[in-house]
MDTraj code that builds the backbone (N, CA, C; nanometers):
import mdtraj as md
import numpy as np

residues = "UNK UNK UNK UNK UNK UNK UNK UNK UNK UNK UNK UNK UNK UNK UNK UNK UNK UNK UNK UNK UNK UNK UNK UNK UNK UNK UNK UNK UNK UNK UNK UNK UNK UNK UNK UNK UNK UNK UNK UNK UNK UNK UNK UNK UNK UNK UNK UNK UNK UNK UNK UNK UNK UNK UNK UNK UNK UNK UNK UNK UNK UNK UNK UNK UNK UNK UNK".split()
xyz = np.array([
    [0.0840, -0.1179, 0.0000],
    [0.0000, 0.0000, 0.0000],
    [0.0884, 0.1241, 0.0000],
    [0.0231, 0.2104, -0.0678],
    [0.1371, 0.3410, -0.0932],
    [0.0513, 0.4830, 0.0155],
    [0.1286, 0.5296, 0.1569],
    [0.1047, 0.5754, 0.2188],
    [0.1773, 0.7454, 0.1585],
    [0.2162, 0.7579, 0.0189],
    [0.2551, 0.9028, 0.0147],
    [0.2063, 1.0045, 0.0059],
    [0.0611, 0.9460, -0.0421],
    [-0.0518, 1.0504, -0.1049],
    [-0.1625, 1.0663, 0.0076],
    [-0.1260, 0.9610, 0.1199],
    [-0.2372, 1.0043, 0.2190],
    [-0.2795, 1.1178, 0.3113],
    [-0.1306, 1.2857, 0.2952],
    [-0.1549, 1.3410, 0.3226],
    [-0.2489, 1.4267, 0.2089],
    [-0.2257, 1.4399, 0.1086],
    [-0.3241, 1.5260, 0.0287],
    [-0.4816, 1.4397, 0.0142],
    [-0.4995, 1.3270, 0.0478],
    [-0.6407, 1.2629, 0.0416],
    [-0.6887, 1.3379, 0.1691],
    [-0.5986, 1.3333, 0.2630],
    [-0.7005, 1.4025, 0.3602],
    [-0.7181, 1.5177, 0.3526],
    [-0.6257, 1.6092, 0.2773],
    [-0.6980, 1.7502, 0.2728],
    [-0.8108, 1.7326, 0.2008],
    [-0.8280, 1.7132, 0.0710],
    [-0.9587, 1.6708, -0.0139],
    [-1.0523, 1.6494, 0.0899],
    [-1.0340, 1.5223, 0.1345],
    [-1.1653, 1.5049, 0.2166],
    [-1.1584, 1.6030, 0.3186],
    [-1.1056, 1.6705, 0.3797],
    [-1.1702, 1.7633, 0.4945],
    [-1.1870, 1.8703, 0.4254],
    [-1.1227, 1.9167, 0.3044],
    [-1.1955, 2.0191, 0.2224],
    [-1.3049, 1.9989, 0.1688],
    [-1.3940, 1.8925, 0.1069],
    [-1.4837, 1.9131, 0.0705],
    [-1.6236, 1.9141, 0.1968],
    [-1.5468, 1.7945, 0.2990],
    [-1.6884, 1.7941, 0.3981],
    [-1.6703, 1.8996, 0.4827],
    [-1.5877, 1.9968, 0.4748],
    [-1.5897, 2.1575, 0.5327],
    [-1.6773, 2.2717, 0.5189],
    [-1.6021, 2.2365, 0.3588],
    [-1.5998, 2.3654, 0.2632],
    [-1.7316, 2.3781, 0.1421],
    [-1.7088, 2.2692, 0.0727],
    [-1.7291, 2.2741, -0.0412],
    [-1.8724, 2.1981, -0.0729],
    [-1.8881, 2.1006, 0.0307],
    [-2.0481, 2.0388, 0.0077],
    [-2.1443, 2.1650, 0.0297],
    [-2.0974, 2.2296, 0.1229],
    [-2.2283, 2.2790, 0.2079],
    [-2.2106, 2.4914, 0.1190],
    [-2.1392, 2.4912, 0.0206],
    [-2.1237, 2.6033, -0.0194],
    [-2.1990, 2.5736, -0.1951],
    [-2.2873, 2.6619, -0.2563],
    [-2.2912, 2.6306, -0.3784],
    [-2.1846, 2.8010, -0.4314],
    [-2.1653, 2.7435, -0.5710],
    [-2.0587, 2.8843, -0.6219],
    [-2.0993, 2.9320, -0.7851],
    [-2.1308, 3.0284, -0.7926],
    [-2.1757, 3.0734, -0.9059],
    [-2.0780, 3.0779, -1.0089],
    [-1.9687, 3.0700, -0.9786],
    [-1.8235, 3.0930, -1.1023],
    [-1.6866, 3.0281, -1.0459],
    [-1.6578, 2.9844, -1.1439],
    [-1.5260, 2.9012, -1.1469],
    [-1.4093, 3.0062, -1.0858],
    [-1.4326, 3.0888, -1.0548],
    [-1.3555, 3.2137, -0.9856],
    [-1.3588, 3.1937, -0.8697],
    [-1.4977, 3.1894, -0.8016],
    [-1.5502, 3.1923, -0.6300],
    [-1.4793, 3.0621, -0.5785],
    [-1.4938, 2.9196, -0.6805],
    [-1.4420, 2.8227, -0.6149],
    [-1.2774, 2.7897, -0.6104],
    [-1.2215, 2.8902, -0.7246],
    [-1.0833, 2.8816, -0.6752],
    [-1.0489, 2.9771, -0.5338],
    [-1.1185, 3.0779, -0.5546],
    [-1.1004, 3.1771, -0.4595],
    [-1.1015, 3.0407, -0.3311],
    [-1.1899, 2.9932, -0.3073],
    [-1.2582, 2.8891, -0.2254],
    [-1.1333, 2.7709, -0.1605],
    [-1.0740, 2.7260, -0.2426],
    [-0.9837, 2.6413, -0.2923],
    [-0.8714, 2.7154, -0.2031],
    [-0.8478, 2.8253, -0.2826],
    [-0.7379, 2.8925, -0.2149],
    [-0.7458, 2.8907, -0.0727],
    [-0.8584, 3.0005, -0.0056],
    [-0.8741, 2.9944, 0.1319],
    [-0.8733, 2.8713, 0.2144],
    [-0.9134, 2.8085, 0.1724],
    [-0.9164, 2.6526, 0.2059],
    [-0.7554, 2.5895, 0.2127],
    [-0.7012, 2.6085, 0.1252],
    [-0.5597, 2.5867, 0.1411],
    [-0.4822, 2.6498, 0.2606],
    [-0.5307, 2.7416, 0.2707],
    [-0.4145, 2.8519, 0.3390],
    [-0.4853, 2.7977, 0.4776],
    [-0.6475, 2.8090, 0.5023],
    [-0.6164, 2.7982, 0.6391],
    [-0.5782, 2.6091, 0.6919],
    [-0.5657, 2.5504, 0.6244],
    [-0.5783, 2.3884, 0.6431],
    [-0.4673, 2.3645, 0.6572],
    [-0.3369, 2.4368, 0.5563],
    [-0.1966, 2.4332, 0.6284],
    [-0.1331, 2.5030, 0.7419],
    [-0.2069, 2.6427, 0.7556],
    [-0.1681, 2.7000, 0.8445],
    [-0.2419, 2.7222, 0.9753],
    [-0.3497, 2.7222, 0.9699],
    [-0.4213, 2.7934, 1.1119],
    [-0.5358, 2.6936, 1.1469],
    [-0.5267, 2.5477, 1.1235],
    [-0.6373, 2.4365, 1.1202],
    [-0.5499, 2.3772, 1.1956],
    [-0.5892, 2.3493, 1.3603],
    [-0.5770, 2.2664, 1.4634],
    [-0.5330, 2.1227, 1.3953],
    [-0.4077, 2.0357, 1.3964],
    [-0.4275, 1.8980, 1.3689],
    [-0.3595, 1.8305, 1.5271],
    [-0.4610, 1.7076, 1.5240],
    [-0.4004, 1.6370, 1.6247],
    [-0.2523, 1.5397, 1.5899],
    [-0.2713, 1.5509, 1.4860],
    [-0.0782, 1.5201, 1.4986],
    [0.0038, 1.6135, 1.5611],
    [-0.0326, 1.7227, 1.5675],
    [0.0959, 1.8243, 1.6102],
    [0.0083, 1.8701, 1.7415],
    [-0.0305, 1.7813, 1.8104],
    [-0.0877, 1.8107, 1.9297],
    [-0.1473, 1.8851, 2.0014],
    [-0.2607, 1.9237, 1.8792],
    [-0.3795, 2.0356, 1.8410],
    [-0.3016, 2.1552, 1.8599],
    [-0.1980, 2.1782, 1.7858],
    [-0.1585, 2.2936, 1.7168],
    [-0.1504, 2.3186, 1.5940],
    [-0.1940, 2.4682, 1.5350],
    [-0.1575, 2.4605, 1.3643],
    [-0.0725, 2.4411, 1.3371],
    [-0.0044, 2.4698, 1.1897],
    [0.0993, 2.4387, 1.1295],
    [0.2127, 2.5041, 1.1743],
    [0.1189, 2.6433, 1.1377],
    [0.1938, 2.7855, 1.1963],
    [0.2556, 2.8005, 1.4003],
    [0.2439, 2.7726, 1.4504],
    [0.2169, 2.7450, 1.5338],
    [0.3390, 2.6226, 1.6178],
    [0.3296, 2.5215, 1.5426],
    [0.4061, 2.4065, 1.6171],
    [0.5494, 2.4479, 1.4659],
    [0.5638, 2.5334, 1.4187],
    [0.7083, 2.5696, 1.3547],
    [0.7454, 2.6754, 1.4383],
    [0.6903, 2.7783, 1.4660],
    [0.7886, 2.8664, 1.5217],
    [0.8649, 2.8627, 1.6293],
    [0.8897, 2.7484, 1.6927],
    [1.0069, 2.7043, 1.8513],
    [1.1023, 2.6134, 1.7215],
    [1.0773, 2.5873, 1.5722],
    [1.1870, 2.5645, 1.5238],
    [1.2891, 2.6614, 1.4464],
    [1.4214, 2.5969, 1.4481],
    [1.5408, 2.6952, 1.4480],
    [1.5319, 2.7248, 1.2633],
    [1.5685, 2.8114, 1.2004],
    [1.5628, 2.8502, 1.0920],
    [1.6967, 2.7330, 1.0224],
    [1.6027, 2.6905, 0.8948],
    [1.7296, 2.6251, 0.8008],
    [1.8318, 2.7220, 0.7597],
    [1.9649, 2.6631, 0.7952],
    [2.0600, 2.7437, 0.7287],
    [2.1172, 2.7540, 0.5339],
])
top = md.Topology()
chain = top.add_chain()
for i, resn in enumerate(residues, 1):
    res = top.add_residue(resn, chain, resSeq=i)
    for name in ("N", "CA", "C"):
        top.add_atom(name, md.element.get_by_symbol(name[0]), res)
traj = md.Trajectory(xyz[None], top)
């Protein structure tokens, strides 16, 4: 079984049962717009319990900058 893609399956699925079922969109514009926001907050400011209900943003900044 190939476990590489199982992080982007789960964005999909928590993007659509979030976002995207419960929104209808009049133009292929609104839903990128949609898409976008959805991106930004799911990497950055969306609680995951892997990082021990901290965001993304969040459980990086106590790390040291790549040189």
């Amino acid at each position: 079984m190939y476990w590489d893609n199982s992080p982007a399956e789960s964005f999909w699925s928590t993007s659509k049962h979030e976002h995207h079922h419960r929104h209808v969109y009049a133009t292929k514009t609104e839903l990128v717009a949609a898409i976008e926001n959805c991106i930004h907050f799911y990497s950055g400011t969306r609680r995951h319990s892997k990082l021990g209900m901290r965001s993304p943003s969040d459980y990086e900044k106590p790390l040291p900058a790549a040189a």
